[in-house]
C-alpha positions in Angstrom: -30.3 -55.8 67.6 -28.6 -55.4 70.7 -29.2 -51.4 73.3 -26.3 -49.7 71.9 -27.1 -50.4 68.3 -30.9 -49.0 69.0 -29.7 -46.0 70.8 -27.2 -45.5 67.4 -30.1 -45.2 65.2 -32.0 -43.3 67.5 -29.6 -40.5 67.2 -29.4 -40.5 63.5 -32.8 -40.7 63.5 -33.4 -37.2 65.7 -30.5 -35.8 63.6 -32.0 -36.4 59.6 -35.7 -35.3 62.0 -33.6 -32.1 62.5 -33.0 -31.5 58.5 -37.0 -31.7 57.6 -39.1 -31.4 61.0 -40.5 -28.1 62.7 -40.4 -29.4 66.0 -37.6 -28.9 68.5 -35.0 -31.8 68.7 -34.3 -31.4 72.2 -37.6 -32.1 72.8 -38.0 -35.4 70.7 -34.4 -36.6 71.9 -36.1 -36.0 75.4 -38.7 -37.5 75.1 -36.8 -41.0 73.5 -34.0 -40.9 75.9 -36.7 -41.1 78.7 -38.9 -43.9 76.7 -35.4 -45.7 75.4 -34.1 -45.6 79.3 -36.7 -46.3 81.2 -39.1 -49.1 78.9 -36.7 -50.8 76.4 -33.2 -50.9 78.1 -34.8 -53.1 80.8 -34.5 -55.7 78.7 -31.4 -55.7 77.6 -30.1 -55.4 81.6 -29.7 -51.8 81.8 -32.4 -50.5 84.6 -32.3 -46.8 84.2 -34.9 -44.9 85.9 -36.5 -41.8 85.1 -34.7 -40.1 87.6 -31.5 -41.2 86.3 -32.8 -40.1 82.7 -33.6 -36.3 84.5 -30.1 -36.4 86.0 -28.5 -37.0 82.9 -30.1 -33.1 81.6 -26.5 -31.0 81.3 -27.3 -28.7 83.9 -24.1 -26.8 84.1 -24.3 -26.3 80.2 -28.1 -24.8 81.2 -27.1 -22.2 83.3 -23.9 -21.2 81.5 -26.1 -20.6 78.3 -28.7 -18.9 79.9 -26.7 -16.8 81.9 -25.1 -15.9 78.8 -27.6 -14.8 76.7 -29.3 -13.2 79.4 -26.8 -10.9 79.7 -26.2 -10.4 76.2 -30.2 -10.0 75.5 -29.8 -6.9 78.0 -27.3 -5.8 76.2 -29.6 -6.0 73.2 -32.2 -4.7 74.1 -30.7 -1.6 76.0 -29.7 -0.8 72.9 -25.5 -1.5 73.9 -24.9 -3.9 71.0 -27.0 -1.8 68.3 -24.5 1.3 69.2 -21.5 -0.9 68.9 -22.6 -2.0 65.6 -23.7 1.5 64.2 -20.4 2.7 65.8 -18.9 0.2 63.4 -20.9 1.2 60.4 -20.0 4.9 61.4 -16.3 4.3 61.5 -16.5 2.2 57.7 -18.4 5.2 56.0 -15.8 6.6 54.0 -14.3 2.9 53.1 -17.3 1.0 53.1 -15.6 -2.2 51.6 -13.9 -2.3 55.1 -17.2 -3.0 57.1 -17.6 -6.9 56.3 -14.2 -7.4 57.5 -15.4 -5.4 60.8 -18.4 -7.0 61.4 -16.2 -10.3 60.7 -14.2 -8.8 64.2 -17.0 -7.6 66.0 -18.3 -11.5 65.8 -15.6 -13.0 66.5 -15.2 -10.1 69.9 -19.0 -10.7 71.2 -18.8 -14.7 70.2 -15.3 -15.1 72.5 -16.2 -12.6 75.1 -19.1 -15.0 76.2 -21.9 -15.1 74.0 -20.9 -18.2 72.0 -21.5 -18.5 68.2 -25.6 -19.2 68.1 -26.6 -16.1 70.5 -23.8 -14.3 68.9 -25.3 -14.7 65.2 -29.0 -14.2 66.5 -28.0 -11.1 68.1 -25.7 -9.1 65.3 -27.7 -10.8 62.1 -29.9 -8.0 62.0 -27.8 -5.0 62.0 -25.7 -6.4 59.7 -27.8 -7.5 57.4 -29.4 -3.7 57.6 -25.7 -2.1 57.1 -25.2 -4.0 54.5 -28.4 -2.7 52.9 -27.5 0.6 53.8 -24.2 0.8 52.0 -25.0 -1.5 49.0 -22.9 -4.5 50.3 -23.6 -8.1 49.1 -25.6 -9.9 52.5 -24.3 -12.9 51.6 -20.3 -11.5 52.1 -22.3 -10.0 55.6 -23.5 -13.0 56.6 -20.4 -15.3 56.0 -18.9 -12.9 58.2 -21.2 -12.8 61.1 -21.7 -16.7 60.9 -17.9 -17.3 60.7 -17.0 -14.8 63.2 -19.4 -16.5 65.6 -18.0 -19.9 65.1 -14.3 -18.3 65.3 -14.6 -16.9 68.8 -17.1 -19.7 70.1 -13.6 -21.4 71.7 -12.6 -18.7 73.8 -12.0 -19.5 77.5 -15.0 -17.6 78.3 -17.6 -18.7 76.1 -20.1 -21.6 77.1 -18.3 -24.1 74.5 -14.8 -22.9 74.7 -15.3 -23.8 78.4 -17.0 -27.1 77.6 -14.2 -27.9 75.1 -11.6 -27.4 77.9 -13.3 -29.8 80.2 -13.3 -32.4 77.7 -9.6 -32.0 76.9 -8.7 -32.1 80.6 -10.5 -34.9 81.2 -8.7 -36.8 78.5 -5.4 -35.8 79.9 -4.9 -32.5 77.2 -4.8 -29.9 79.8 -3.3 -26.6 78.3 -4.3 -27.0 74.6 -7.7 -24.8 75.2 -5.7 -22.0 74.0 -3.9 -23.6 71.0 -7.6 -25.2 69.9 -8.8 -21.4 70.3 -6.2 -19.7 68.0 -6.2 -22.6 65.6 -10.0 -22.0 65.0 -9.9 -19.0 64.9 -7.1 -18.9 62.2 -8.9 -21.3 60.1 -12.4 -19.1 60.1 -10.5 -16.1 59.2 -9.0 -17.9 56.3 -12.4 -19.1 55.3 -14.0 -15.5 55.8 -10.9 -14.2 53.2 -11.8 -16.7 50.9 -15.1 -16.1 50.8 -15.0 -12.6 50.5 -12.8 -12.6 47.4 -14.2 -15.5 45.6 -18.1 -13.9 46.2 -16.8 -10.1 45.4 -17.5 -8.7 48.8 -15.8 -5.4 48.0 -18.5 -4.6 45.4 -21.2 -1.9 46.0 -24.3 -1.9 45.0 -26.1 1.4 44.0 -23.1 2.9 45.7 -24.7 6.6 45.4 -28.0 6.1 46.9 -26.9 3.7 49.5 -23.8 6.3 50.3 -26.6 9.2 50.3 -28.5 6.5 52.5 -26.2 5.5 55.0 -25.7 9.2 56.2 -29.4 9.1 57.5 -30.2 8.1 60.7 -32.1 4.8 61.3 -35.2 5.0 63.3 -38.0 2.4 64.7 -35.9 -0.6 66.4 -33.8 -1.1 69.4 -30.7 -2.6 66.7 -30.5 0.0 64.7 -30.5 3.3 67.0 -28.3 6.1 66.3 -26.9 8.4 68.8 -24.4 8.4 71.6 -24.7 6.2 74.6 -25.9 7.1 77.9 -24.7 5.2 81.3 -26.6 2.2 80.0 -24.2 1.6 77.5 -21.2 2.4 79.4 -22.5 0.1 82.4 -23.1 -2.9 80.1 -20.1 -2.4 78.8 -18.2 -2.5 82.2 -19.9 -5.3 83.1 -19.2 -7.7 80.4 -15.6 -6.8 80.8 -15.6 -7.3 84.1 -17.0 -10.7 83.1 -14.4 -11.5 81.2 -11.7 -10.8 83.5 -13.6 -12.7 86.4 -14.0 -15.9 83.9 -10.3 -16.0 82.6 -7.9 -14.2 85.4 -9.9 -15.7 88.5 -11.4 -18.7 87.0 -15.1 -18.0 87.6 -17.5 -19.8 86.6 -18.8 -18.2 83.1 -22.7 -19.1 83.8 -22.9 -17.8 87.3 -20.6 -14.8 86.5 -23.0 -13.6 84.1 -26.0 -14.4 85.6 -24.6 -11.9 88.3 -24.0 -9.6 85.6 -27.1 -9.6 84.4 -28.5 -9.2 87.6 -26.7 -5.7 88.7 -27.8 -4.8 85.4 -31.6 -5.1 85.7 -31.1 -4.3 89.7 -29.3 -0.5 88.5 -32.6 -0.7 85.9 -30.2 -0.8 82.8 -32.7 -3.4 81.5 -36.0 -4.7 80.7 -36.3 -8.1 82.4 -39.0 -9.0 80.4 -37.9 -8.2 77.2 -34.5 -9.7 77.8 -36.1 -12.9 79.0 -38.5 -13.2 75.7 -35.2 -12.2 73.8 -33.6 -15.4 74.8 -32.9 -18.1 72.3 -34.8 -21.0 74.6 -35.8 -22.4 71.7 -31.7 -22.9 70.9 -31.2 -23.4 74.7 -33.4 -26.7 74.9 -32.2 -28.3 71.8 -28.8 -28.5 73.3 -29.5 -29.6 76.1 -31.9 -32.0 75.6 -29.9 -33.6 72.3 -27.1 -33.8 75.5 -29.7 -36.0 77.3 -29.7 -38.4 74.6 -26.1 -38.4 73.9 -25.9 -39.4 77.7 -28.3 -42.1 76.7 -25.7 -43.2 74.0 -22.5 -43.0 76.2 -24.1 -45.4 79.0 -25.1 -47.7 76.3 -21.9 -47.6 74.7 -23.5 -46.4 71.4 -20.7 -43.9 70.7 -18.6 -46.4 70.3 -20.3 -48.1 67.6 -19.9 -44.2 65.8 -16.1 -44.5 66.4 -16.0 -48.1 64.7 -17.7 -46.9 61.5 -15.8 -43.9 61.3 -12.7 -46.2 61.5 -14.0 -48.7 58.6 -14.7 -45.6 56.5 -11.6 -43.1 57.0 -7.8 -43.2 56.7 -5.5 -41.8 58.4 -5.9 -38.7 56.1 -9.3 -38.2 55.9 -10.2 -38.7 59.8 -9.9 -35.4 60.3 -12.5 -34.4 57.8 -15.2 -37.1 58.4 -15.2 -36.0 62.3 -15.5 -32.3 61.7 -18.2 -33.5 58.9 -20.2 -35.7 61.3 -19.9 -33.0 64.2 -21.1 -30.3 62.3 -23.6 -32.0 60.9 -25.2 -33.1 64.5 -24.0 -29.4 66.1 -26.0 -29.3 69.1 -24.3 -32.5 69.9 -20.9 -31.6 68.3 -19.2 -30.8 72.0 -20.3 -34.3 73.7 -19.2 -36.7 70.3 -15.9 -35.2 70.2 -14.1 -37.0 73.3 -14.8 -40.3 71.6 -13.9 -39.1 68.3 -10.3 -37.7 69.7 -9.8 -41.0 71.6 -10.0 -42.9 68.4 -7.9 -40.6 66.2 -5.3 -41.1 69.0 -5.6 -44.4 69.1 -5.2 -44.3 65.3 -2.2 -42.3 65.7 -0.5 -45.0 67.3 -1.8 -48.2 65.7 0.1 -46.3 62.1 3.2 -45.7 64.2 2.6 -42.3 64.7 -27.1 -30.2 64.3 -32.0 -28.3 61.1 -35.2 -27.3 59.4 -35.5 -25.4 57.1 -33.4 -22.8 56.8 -35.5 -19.1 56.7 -33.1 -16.8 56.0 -34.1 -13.1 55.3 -33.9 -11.7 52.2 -33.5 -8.2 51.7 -35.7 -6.3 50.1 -34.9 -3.4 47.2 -32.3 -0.8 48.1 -33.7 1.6 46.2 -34.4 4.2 48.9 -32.9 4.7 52.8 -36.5 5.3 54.3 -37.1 1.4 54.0 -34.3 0.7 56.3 -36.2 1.0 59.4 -38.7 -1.5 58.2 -35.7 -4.2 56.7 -34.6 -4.0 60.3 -37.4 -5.0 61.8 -38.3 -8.1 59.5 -34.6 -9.4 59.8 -35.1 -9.7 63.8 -38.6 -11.1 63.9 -37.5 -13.3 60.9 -34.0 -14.3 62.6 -30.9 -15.7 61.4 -30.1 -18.8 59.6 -29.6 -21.9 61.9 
């Protein structure tokens, strides 16, 4: 068994690991990307130091992430994104039907204005999942929304992977697609939302006169779900993030160290709690991406993603590719981003040889609706519960 066919198994290994295990992924591909790299590749001729192994940890993907939710955890927990949503809420109280497809747009907005589709779900999950209590709305329709929304605007040209994605395709000589990728995904999400909200019946209400009587009360006990106007806090949060996004797309900045600078006049102008927005970060999410990209580096200088493109080729067609890449990718997502070059490479080359990333899942379930006052509570166990990964 030659490096590259060690280093193959190594990453299915970590993946199934992610399916059944508690522990982190980025830390175990860590830790076997430094053991792989520095005690067997020796002797198979490939002398890569530990140092090398540290270098290899995607730092620009680091900071862009944590600058990101950074920001976005300020905006959290200064209560900026819990006023949007209840804005929403507000606005859908006479057509309540309408507020799935809204929270659908609102995930889709935060996701592509930075936040990316992991922080994006993490963040919104709870007040949706308490409006859709509120108004007697299935929380599965509400959470196909907010997961789908996420993933539809994760391709923007500000968000960490949309900017990822257009490195990739620059580098393979596909400069000035990032926009076509962007509206094509988000096209096929929103058809996929549609779907899903007609085949599940997300226009049916539940208990539609207590949760109507319900929603008109005001929601009290947790930063997501306050009620109320917004004071300069909201409105400098605000500001900020859209002067983020014109910084990132009109002058090209870079989306990490724009919004770490963001968050930084925020918490400076004391529109934030630093410590609460640090412990609100998803480092958990953070270090499994980057440290599954350590052991994808692993795989590239070994010349194990190769051996991936080779079975893929023995087991697809020319009209199944398609669907085995996206099927592989998304099941590995925290690696999704660095497999694709490879994978595009080789439907290319297919083109022209025919003529032509979990455990467990602990989803919150909501409790009875049979009374408004228990919304306050529902709120709070959906955020210390968290969304689905």
């Amino acid at each position: 068994m030659d490096l590259a066919t060690i280093c193959v198994w190594t990453l299915v290994a970590v993946v199934l690991a992610s399916c059944v295990a508690n522990v982190n992924v980025g830390l175990v591909a860590m830790s076997l990307a430094w053991i792989i790299g520095t005690l067997v590749a020796p002797a198979y001729g490939h002398a890569f130091t530990a140092k090398t192994v540290a270098g290899w940890f995607p730092v620009d993907l680091f900071v862009t992430l944590a600058g990101v939710t950074l920001l976005f955890s300020i905006a959290r927990g200064n209560g900026t994104l819990g006023l949007v949503t209840r804005a929403a809420e507000v606005a859908c109280r006479s057509q309540p039907r309408a507020l799935a497809p809204l929270f659908f747009v609102l995930a889709t907005a935060v996701s592509a204005a930075g936040a990316g589709n992991v922080p994006t779900a993490a963040l919104l999950a709870a007040p949706a999942m308490t409006a859709a209590v509120r108004l007697g709305l299935s929380p599965l329709v509400m959470m196909l929304m907010v997961g789908h929304g996420a993933i539809a605007g994760t391709l923007s040209p500000v968000s960490p992977m949309g900017v990822i994605a257009a490195e990739k395709l620059a580098d393979m000589g596909l400069s000035g697609h990032a926009a076509y990728t962007f509206g094509m995904n988000l096209l096929v999400n929103a058809l996929v939302v549609a779907a899903g909200y007609l085949l599940l019946g997300g226009w049916r209400i539940e208990n539609g006169a207590a949760t109507a009587a319900g929603a008109a009360a005001p929601v009290t006990g947790d930063r997501d779900c306050q009620d109320g106007p917004g004071d300069w806090r909201h409105v400098a949060t605000l500001a900020v993030l859209a002067a983020l996004i014109v910084a990132a797309v009109v002058f090209g900045a870079h989306v990490g160290l724009a919004a770490v600078a963001a968050a930084t006049v925020l918490l400076v102008a004391g529109a934030g709690d630093e410590r609460q927005a640090l412990r609100d970060m998803p480092w958990g999410v953070i270090l499994m991406v980057c440290g599954m990209g350590v052991l994808v580096s692993l795989c590239e200088k070994t010349g194990a993603l190769g051996i991936f493109s080779r079975w893929i080729a023995a087991c697809a067609t020319p009209g199944t590719l398609t669907a085995w890449l996206a099927g592989l990718a998304s099941a590995a997502d925290p690696v999704a981003i660095e497999v694709y070059p490879p994978e595009v490479r080789l439907e290319s080359a297919r083109d022209r040889q025919q003529g032509g990333r979990r455990p467990r899942s602990r989803c919150w379930r909501p409790p009875p609706r049979s009374t408004s006052a228990r919304t306050s509570s529902t709120c709070r166990a959906s955020r210390q519960s968290g969304p689905c990964a």
